[in-house]
N, C-alpha and C positions, 0 to 999 in steps of 0.2 A: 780190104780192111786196113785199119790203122795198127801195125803193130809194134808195141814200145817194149824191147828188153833186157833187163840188169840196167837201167839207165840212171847214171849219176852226174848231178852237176853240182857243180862248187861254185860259190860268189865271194872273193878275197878271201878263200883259203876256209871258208863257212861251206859244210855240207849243208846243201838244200834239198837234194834228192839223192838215198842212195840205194842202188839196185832194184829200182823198179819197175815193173811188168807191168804190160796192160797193152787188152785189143780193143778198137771199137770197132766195131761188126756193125755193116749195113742193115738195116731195119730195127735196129735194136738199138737199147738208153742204156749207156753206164753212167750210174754215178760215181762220182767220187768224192769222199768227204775226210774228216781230219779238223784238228783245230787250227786254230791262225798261226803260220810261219812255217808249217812243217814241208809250204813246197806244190800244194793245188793249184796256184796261177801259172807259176813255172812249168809244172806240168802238161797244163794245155799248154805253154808256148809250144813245149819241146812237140806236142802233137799236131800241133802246128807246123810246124816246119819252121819257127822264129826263132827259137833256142834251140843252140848245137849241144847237147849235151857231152860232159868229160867222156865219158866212156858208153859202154852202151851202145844196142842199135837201135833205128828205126825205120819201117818199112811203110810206104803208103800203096797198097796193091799193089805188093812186092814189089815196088819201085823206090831207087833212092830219093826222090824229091814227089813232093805232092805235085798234081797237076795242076795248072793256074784255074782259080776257080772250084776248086774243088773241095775247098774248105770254107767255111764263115764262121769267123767268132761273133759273138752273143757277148759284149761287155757288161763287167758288174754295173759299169758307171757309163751313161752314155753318151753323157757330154764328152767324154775325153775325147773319144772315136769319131763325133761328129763334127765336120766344120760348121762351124759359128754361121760363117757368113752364107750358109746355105739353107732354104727352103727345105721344109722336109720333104714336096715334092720332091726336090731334087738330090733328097741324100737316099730316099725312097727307090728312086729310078735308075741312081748312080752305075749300077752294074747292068740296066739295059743300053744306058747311055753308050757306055764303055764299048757292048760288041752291038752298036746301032740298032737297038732292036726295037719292037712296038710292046708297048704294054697295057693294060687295063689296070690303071690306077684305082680306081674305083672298087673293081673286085678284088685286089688285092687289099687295100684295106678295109675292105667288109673282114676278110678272112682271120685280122687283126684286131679289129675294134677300133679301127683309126679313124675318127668322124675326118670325111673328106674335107668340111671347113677349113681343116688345121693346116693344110697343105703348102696355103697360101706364107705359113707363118716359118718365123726361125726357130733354133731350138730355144732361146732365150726368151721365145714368147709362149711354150708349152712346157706342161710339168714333165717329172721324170718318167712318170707313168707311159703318157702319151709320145714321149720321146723315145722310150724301151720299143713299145707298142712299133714307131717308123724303123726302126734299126730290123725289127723284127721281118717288117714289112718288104723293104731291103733284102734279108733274105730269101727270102718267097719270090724274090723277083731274079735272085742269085741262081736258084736253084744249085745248091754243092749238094756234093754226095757226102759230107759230112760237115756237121754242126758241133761243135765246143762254146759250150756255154760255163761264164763265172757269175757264178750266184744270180742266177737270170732274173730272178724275184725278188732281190732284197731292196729292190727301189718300187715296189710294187705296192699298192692298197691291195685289202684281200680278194675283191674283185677281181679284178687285175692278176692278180696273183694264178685265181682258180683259170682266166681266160687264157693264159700264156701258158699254164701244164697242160690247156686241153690243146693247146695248139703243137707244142714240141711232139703230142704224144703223139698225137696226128701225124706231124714229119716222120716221127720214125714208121711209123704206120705206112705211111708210102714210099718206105726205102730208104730215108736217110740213116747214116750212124750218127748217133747223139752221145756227147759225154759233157758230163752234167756237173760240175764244181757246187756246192754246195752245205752250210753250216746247218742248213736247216731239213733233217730227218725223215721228216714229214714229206718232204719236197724229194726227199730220194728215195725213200718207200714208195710212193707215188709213181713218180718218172720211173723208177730202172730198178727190173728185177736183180740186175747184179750188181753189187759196188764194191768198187776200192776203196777201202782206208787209209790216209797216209796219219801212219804215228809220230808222236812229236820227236821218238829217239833218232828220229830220221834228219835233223834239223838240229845244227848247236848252237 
């Protein structure tokens, strides 16, 4: 498990997070919600292993550093994360590329909704739906033993929307830890019996 505790971090002297707690448990969805600024992106970094945070510790199966591969973010925004100049095939495949491996393109994005067509194309030539959809796909091909997702939906049509909660929940279903950043309620009622709140007094 992921375990984050008393964890605070400062940005120029600005509390972003302070004293916070939180586990993500294999098979199981935390949400975590809060309004805008109080510290839920920051928050997956630090579960990430991306942000060191001021004080505070963190454990990733009682180990000080996550193992490689053993995390995947779920970006709000997917363009950022993906190179341009790359095929979704190949941003798809990236992490079998990585340790040589073979895969079944095909049935991975069945498991997504990723019409195979797209494959051929970049991300400037699919919407953000279908771009969400390969990054997703991407991880399926990752396989991590834990998933940190921000706001996985909110570039989502409702469709889309309902196909990617039935797929996280599924991941957690076959063992991963999911934690789940998220404005929208519904979408955390949904995914994860348990959630964290970050309050705004948290954040100046």
């Amino acid at each position: 498990m992921i375990e984050a505790r008393n964890v605070c971090v400062t940005y120029d002297d600005t509390a972003v997070l302070q004293q916070v707690s939180v586990t993500i448990t294999p098979g199981t969805t935390t949400g975590i919600t809060g309004p805008s600024g109080v510290g839920k992106t920051t928050l997956l970094g630090v579960l990430a292993g991306l942000v060191q945070p001021d004080t505070g510790t963190v454990t990733w199966d009682e180990q000080a550093r996550p193992s490689r591969g053993s995390i995947a973010l779920l970006a709000q925004h997917p363009r950022l994360v993906c190179n341009p100049r790359w095929t979704l095939a190949a941003i798809v495949a990236e992490p079998a590329t990585i340790h040589r491996e073979a895969i079944d393109l095909e049935t991975v994005c069945d498991r997504v909704g990723l019409d195979t067509a797209l494959l051929k194309r970049f991300p400037a030539q699919v919407s953000d739906g279908q771009l969400q959809r390969a990054c997703l796909a991407r991880i399926l091909v990752q396989r991590p033993l834990y998933i940190l997702c921000d706001e996985p939906t909110s570039m989502l049509d409702p469709i889309a929307t309902r196909d990617v909660m039935r797929l996280l929940t599924a991941l957690a279903a076959d063992g991963a830890g999911l934690a789940v950043v998220s404005h929208d309620r519904a979408v955390i009622d949904t995914l994860a019996p348990e959630h964290l709140e970050l309050r705004a007094h948290i954040a100046s």
